[in-house]
N, C-alpha and C positions, 0 to 999 in steps of 0.2 A: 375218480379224479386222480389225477397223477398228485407228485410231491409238489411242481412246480405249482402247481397252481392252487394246492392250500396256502404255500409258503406268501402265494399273491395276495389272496383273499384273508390270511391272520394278517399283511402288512394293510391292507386296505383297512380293515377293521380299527385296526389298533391309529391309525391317523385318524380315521374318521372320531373316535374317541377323543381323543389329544384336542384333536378342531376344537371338537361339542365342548371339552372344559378351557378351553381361551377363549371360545365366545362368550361364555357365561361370564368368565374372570373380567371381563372387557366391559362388560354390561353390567357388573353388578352395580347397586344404586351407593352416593359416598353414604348414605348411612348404615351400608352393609360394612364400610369398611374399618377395620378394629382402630379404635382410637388409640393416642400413644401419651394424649394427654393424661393428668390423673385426673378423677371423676370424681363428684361429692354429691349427697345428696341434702336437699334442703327442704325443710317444712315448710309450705304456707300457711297462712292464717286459717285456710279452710279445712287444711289439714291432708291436703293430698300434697303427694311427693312429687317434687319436682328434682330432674338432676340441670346442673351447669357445669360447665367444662373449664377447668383453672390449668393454664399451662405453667408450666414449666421454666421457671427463670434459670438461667445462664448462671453455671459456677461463674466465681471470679478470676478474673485473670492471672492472680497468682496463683493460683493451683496449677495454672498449664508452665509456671518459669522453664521448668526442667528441658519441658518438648519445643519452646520457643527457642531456648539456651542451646540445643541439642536436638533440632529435629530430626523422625529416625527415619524419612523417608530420602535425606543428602546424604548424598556419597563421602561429604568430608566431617557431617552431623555438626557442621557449623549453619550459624543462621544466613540464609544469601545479605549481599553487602546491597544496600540500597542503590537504586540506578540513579546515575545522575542523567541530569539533564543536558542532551547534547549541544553541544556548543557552534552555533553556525557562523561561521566567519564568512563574510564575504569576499569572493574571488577579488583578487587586484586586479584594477585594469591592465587592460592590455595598452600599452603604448602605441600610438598609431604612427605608421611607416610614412618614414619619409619619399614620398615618392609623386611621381609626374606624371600627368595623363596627355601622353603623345596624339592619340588618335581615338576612334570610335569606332565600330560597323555597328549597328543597328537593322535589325529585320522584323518583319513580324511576328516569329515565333523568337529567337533568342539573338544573343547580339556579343561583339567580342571587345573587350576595352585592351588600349596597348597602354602600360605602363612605362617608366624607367623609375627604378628606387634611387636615390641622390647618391652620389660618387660611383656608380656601374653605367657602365658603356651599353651593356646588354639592356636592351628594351624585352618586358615579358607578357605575354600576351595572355588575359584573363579570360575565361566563360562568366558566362550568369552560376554563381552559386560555387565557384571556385574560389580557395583562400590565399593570402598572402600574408605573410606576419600573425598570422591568427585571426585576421579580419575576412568577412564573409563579401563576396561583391553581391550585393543584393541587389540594382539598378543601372543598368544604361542609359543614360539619355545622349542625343546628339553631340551636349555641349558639356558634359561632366558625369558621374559616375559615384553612386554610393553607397561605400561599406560600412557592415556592424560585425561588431562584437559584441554579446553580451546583453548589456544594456545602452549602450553608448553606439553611437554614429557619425559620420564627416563624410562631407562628402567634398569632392577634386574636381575642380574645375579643369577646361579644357586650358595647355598651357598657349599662350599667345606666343607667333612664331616672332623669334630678336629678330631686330635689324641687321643685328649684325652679321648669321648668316646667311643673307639673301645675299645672292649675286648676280 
């Protein structure tokens, strides 16, 4: 046999070993395993011994001040400051825009609203799912169109053309 291949056969050995005591440790039954409680033993009337298992009460609080005062596993060996609890404010509304719904297209799959916001000349032309002021256009219909923010919604009617530009 060459070196290599004793050096294979003592590593194979020595795990096979290792295995055989983790399987055992794994199986052993819990009344193999060493109690931590103290143990006493007590007479019967009949006179055979019986044992029962008394645990162990908790020292008192104050024996630990020092490591509560100073615990030694904080960087500053001060106590952490208690978390408070976060504070949820709710978002303010968004104010809804002033604005004019010029026209419509409408299709099967998506559709475009024209705007005009009040005091601009300029008319803006929205998608399904595009914002304006922070408000989402979430609906097309032929004759009005409507947005959300938030929790809140309005919707803009279609405006009716004045008299007074027709000519």
């Amino acid at each position: 046999m060459t070196i290599f291949s004793k050096t294979n056969l003592t590593l194979f050995l020595m795990c096979g070993a290792l295995g055989y005591f983790l399987y055992h440790e794994v199986k052993r039954q819990p009344d193999e395993v060493p109690r931590v409680a103290a143990e006493t033993v007590q007479q019967t009337s009949e006179g055979s011994r019986t044992q029962s298992v008394q645990l162990q009460s908790m020292p008192p609080r104050q024996q630990f001040s020092q490591l509560i005062a100073r615990p030694p596993f904080s960087a500053t060996r001060r106590p952490p400051q208690p978390r408070r609890a976060a504070v949820v404010t709710k978002p303010q509304p968004i104010a809804r825009p002033k604005i004019l719904l010029v026209g419509t297209f409408v299709n099967s799959a998506s559709g475009v609203a024209v705007i005009q916001k009040a005091g601009v000349e300029k008319q803006i032309r929205l998608s399904l799912g595009e914002t304006i002021d922070g408000w989402k256009l979430e609906t097309i219909l032929p004759d009005r169109i409507l947005l959300r923010s938030q929790d809140d919604a309005f919707e803009v009617k279609l405006r009716e053309p004045s008299s007074s530009k027709r000519q």
